[in-house]
DRENFI-701420 format. One record per residue (C-alpha): x, y, z; residue number from 0. Coordinates in pm, whole numbers, plus 50000, padded with zeros to 5 digits. Example, Ala and Ser with C-alpha at 12.3 -4.5 7.8 and 13.67 -1.06 7.14 Angstrom:
<rs>
[[51230; 49550; 50780]; 0]
[[51367; 49894; 50714]; 1]
</rs>
This chain:
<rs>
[[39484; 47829; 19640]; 0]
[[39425; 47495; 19501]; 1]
[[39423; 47439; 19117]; 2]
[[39130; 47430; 18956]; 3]
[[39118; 47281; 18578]; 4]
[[38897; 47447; 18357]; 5]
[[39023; 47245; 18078]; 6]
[[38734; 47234; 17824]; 7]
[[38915; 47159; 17508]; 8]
[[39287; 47291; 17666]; 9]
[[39602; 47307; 17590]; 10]
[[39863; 47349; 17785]; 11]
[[40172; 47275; 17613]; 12]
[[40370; 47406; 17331]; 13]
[[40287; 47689; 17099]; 14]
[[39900; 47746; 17023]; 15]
[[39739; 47934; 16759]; 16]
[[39468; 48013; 17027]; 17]
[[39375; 48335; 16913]; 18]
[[39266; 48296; 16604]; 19]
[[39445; 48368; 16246]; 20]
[[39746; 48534; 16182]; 21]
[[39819; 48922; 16223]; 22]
[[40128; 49072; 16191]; 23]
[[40466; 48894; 16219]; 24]
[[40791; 49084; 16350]; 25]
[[40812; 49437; 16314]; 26]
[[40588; 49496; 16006]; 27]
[[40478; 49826; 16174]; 28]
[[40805; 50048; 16114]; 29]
[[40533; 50361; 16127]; 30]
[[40241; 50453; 16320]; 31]
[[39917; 50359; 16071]; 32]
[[39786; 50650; 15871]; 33]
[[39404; 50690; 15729]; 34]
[[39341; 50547; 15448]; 35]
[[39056; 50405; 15223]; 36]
[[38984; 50069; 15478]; 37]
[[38912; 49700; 15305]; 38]
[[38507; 49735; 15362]; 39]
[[38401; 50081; 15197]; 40]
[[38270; 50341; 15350]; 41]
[[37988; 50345; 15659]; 42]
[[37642; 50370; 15549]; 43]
[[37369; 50515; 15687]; 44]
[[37241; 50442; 16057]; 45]
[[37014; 50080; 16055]; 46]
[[36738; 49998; 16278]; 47]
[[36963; 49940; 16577]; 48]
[[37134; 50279; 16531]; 49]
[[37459; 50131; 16366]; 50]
[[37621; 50221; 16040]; 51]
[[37793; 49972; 15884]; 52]
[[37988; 49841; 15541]; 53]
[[37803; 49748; 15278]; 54]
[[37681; 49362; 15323]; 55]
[[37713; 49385; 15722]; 56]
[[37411; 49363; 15976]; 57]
[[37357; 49447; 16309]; 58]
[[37101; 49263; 16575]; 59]
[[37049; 49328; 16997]; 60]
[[37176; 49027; 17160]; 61]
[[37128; 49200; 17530]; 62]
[[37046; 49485; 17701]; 63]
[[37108; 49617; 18041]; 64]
[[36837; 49455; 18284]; 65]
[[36639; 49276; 18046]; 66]
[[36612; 48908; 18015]; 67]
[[36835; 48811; 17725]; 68]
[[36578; 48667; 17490]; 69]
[[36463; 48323; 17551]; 70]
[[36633; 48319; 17901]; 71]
[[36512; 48391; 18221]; 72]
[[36896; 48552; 18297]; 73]
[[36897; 48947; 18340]; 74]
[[37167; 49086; 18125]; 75]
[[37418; 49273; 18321]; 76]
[[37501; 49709; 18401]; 77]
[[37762; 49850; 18242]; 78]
[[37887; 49534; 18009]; 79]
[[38273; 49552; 17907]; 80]
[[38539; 49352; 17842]; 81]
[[38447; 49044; 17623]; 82]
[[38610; 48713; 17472]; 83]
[[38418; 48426; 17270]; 84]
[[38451; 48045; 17340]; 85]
[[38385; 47752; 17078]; 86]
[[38090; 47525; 17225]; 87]
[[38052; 47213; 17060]; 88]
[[37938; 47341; 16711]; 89]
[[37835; 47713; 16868]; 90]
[[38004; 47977; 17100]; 91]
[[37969; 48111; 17407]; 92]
[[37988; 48530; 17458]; 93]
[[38139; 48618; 17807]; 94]
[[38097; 49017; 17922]; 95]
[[38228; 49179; 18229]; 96]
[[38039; 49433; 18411]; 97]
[[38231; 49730; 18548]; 98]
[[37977; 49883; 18848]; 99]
[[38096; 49892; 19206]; 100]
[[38008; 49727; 19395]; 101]
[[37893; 49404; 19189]; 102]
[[38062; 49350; 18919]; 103]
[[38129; 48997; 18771]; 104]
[[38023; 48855; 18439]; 105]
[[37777; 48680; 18212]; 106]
[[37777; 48481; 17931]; 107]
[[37537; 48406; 17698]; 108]
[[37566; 48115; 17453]; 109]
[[37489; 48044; 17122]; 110]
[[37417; 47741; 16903]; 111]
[[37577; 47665; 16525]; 112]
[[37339; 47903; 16355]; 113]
[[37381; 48202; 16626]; 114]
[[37023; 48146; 16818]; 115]
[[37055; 48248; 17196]; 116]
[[37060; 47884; 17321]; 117]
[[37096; 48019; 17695]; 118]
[[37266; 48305; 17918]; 119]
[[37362; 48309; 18278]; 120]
[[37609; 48464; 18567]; 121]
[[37981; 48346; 18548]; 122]
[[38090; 48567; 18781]; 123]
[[37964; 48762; 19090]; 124]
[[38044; 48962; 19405]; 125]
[[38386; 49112; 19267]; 126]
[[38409; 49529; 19215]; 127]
[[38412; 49668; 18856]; 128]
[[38534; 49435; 18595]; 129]
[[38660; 49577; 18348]; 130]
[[38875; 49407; 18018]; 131]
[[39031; 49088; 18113]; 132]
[[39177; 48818; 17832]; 133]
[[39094; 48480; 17731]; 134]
[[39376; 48210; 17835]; 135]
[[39449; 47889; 17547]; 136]
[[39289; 47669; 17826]; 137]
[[38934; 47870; 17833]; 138]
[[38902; 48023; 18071]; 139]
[[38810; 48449; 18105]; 140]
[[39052; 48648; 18330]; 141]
[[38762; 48958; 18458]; 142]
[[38990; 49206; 18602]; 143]
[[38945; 49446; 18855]; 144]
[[38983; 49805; 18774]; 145]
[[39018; 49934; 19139]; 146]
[[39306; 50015; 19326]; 147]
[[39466; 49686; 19434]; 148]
[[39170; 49445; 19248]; 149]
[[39227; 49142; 19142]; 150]
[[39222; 48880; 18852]; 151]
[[38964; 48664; 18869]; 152]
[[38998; 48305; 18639]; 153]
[[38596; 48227; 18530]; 154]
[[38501; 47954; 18327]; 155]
[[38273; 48024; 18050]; 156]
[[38054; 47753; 18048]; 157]
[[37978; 47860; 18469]; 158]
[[38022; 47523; 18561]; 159]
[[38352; 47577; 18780]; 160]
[[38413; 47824; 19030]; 161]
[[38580; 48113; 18950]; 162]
[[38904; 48150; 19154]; 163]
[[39114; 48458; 19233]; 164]
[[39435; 48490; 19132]; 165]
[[39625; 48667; 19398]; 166]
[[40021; 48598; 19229]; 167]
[[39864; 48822; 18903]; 168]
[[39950; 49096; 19147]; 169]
[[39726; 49364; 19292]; 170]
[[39680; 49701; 19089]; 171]
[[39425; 49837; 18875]; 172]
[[39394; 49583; 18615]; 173]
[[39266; 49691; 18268]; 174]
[[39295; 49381; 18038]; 175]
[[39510; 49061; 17984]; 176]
[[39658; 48869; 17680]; 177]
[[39796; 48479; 17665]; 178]
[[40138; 48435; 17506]; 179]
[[40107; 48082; 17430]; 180]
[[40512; 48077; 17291]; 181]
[[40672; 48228; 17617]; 182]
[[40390; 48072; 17810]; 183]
[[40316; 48414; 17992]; 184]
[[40030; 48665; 18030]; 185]
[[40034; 49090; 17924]; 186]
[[39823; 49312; 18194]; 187]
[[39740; 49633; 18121]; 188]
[[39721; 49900; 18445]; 189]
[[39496; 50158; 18388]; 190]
[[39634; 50465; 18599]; 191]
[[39799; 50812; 18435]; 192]
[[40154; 50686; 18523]; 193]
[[40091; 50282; 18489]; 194]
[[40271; 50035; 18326]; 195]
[[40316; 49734; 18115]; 196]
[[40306; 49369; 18308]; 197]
[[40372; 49011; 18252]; 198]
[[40301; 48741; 18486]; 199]
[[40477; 48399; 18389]; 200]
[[40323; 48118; 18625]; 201]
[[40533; 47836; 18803]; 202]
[[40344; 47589; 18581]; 203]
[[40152; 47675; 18260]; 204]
[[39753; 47644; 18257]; 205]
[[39799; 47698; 18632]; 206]
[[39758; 48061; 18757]; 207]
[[39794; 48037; 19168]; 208]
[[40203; 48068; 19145]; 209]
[[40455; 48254; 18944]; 210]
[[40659; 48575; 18887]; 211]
[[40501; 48898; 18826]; 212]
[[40767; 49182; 18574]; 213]
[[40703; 49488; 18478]; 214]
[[40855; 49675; 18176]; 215]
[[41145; 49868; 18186]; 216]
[[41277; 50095; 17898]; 217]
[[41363; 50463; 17838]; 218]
[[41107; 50715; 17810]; 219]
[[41111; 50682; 17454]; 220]
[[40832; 50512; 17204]; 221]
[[41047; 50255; 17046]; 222]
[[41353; 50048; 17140]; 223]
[[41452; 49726; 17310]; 224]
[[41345; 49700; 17659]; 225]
[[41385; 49422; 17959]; 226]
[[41142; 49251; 18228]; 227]
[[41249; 49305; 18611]; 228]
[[41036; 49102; 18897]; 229]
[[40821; 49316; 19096]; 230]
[[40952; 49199; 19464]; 231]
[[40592; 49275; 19624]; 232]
[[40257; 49182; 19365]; 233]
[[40041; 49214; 19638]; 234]
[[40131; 49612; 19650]; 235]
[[40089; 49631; 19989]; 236]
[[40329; 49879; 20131]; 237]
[[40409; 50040; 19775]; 238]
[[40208; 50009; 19463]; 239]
[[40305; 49782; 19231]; 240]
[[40422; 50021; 18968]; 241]
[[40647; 50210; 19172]; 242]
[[40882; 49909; 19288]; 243]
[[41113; 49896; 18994]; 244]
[[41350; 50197; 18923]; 245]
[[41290; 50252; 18516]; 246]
[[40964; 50085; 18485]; 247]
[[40851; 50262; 18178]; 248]
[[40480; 50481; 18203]; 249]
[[40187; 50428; 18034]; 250]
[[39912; 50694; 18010]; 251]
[[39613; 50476; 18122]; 252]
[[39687; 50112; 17975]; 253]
[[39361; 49996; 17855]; 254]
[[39298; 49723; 17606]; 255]
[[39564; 49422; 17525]; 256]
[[39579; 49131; 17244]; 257]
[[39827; 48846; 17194]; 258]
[[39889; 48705; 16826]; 259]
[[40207; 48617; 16640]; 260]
[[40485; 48719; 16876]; 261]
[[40329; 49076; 16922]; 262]
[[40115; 49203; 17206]; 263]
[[39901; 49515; 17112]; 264]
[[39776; 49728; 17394]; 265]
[[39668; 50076; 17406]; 266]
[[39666; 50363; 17600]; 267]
[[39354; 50643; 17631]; 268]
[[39580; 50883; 17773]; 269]
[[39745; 50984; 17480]; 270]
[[39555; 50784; 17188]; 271]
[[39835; 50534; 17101]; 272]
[[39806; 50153; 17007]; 273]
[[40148; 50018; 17136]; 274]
[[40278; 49682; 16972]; 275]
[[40529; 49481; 17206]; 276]
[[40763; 49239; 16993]; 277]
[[40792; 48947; 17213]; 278]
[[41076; 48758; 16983]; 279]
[[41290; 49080; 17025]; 280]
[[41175; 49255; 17269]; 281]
[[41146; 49574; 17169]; 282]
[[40823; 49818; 17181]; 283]
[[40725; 50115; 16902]; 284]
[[40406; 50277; 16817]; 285]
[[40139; 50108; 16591]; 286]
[[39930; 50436; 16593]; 287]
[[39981; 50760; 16770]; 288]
[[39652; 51013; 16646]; 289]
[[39907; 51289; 16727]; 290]
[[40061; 51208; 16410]; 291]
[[39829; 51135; 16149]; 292]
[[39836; 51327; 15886]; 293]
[[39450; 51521; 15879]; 294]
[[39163; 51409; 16101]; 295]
[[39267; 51118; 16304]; 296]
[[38968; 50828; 16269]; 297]
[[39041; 50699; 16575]; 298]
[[39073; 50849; 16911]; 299]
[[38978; 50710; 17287]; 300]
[[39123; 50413; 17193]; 301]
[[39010; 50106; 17429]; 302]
[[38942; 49734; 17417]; 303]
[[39111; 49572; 17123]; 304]
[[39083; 49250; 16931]; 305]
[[39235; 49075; 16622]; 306]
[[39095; 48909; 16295]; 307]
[[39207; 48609; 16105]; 308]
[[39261; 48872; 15844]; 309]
[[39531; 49058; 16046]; 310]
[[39313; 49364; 16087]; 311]
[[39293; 49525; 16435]; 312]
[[38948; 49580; 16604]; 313]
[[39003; 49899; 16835]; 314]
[[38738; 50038; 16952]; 315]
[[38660; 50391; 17097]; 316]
[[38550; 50514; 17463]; 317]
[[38401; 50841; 17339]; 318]
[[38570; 50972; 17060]; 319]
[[38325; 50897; 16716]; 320]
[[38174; 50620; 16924]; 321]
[[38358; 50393; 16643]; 322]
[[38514; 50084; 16643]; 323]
[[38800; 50138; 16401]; 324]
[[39077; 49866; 16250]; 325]
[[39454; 49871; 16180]; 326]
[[39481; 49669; 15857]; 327]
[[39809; 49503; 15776]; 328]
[[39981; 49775; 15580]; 329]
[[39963; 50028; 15850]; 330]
[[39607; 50196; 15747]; 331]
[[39372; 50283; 16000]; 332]
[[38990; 50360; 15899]; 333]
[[38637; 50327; 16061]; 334]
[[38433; 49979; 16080]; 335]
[[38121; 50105; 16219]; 336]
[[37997; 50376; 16347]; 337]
[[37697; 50360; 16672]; 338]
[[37510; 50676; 16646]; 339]
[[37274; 50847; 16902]; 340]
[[37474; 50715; 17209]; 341]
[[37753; 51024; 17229]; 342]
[[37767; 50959; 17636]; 343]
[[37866; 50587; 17613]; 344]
[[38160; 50392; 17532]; 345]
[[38226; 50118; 17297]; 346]
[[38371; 49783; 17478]; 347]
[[38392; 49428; 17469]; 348]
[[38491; 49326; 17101]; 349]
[[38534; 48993; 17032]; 350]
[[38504; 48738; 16722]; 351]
[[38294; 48441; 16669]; 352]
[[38522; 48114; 16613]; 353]
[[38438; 48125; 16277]; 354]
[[38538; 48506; 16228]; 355]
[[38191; 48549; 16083]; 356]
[[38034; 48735; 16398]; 357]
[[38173; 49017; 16568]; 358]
[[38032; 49110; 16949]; 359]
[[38056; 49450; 17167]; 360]
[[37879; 49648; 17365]; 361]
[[37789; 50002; 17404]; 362]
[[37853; 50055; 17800]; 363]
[[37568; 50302; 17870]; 364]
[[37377; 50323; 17553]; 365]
[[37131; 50583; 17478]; 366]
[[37068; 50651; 17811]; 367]
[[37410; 50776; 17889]; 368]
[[37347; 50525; 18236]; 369]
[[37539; 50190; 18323]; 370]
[[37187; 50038; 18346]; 371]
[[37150; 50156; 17990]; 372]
[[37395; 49895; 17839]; 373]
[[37336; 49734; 17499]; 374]
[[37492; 49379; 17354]; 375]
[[37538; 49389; 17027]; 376]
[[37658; 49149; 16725]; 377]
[[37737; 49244; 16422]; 378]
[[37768; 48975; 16077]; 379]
[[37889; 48989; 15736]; 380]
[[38158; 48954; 15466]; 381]
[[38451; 48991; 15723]; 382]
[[38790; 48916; 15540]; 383]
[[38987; 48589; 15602]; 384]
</rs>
């Protein structure tokens, strides 16, 4: 396919800090995290919205599920999921996936420098149940597929250019995606009981229509060093990706992934663990495992994941407490907020403001339990630097 640009504000060369602050650098997670007292106090009770919070924090609807977003004639999407923000000029821009299939695709809705909805429309259309995706250093939104064989789609934000598909990303069931600026290569997540851990480096960075696709390989253990080995066939066409490499280590439903400071985090729902990949030397261990907390585990149904400028982790929960829960950087794990009334949804799509001042997600199905029952929501306050 030809190239297409996207290149609002990009960068293609060299290291970027495109993700926003600093987390963790090397192997600062010797253990899995532990509960613990987290840096924001304890929830209180439910506000208007439904949504306990810290003291200091706020909540407010920015979307729901086939309304018009307020002061737009755009009907929010079903089923909204993976997220990512964009800076704008002096506002943002909030891109959300929408896993139903058929349809799919994904919206945006933007924002100006004091958070008024300044517009919202379709980025992304005609594709089968997007799930996560990742945000690439030259903004643009990867919406992956999570169907057998889907694709990667590369959207831009501002729904100006037309999204292409990017067939080299290989075809599986994609979960979510993370930029390595450094290595100049992109983590995928494959969400299937026996998947596994990808990179795809392209020929040329900023330009996704050629390059190699590797999967993991290592032992069946949860830490050590591990290698990359090409996967001869991304298209999966005779034999799914995941089962062309003899040692490709398994993954119990790879779900959500994030790129900052030599580490990709991604997590798997099959067996509650946040996994941290160590990019500089390339080993893997467990960040959290709820299978070995000591007590009541805070955080279980782990999904989408983000970072703060703070270092915290942002995981948040398909099921479990409906909760979005962080890491912090000395390896304790405790509850952020807490969406009540809304047991038969799922938490997705969490993503920072520019500024770090805003944090977005959605609750998948809402009250109603239903896809067309989805809810946008941001949430403000006195979030750490």
């Amino acid at each position: 396919m030809e190239r297409r640009t996207f290149l609002r504000g990009a960068v293609i060369g060299g290291s970027v800090a495109a993700f926003g602050g600093s987390l963790w650098a090397g192997a600062a997670h010797a253990a899995p995290a532990q509960p613990g007292a987290g840096p924001y106090g304890a929830l209180g009770p439910a506000d208007a919205n439904g949504i306990r919070l810290p003291s200091g924090f706020g909540s407010r609807v920015v979307a729901r599920s086939g309304q018009q977003v307020t002061g737009t004639d755009h009907t929010w999407h079903n089923a909204p999921d993976g997220g990512a923000c964009y800076e704008d000029g002096a506002g943002w821009i909030y891109v959300s996936n929408s896993e139903i299939n058929p349809g799919g695709g994904a919206s945006a809705v933007a924002f100006s420098s004091t958070g008024a909805i300044t517009g919202a429309y379709r980025i992304l259309s005609g594709t089968r149940q997007n799930c996560a995706g990742g945000k690439t250093p030259w903004n643009t939104w990867l919406s992956c597929e999570e169907v057998d064989r889907g694709y990667v789609f590369e959207t831009d934000p501002w729904g100006v250019q037309a999204s292409v598909r990017r067939d080299a990303m290989g075809r599986f069931k994609h979960e979510a995606a993370a930029a390595d600026p450094v290595r100049r290569t992109i983590y995928l997540t494959e969400d299937v009981t026996d998947g596994c851990f990808y990179r795809f480096t392209p020929t040329t960075w900023g330009d996704l229509s050629a390059g190699t696709l590797e999967v993991l390989v290592a032992d069946s253990g949860t830490s050590g060093p591990v290698t990359w080995a090409e996967v001869p066939d991304p298209s999966g066409a005779s034999t799914a990706t995941r089962n062309q490499v003899s040692g490709a280590k398994r993954f119990t439903g790879g779900e959500g992934c994030y790129y900052a400071d030599d580490t990709c985090w991604f997590t798997t729902k099959g067996d509650n663990r946040v996994w941290q990949y160590n990019a500089a030397a390339q080993t893997v261990e467990l960040a959290y495992d709820d299978s070995l907390v000591d007590g009541d585990a805070p955080l279980t149904g782990v999904d989408n994941v983000t970072g703060a400028a703070s270092g915290d982790l942002f995981i948040a929960e398909d099921g479990g407490s409906m909760e979005i829960c962080l890491i912090t950087p000395d390896d304790v794990v405790a509850p952020f907020l807490r969406v009540d009334g809304q047991s038969g949804s799922e938490i997705t799509g969490p993503a920072f403001s520019p500024d770090g001042t805003r944090l977005y997600f959605s609750s998948q199905r809402g009250t109603s339990g239903s896809s067309s029952g989805g809810i946008t929501y941001e949430v403000s306050g006195p979030f750490r630097a």
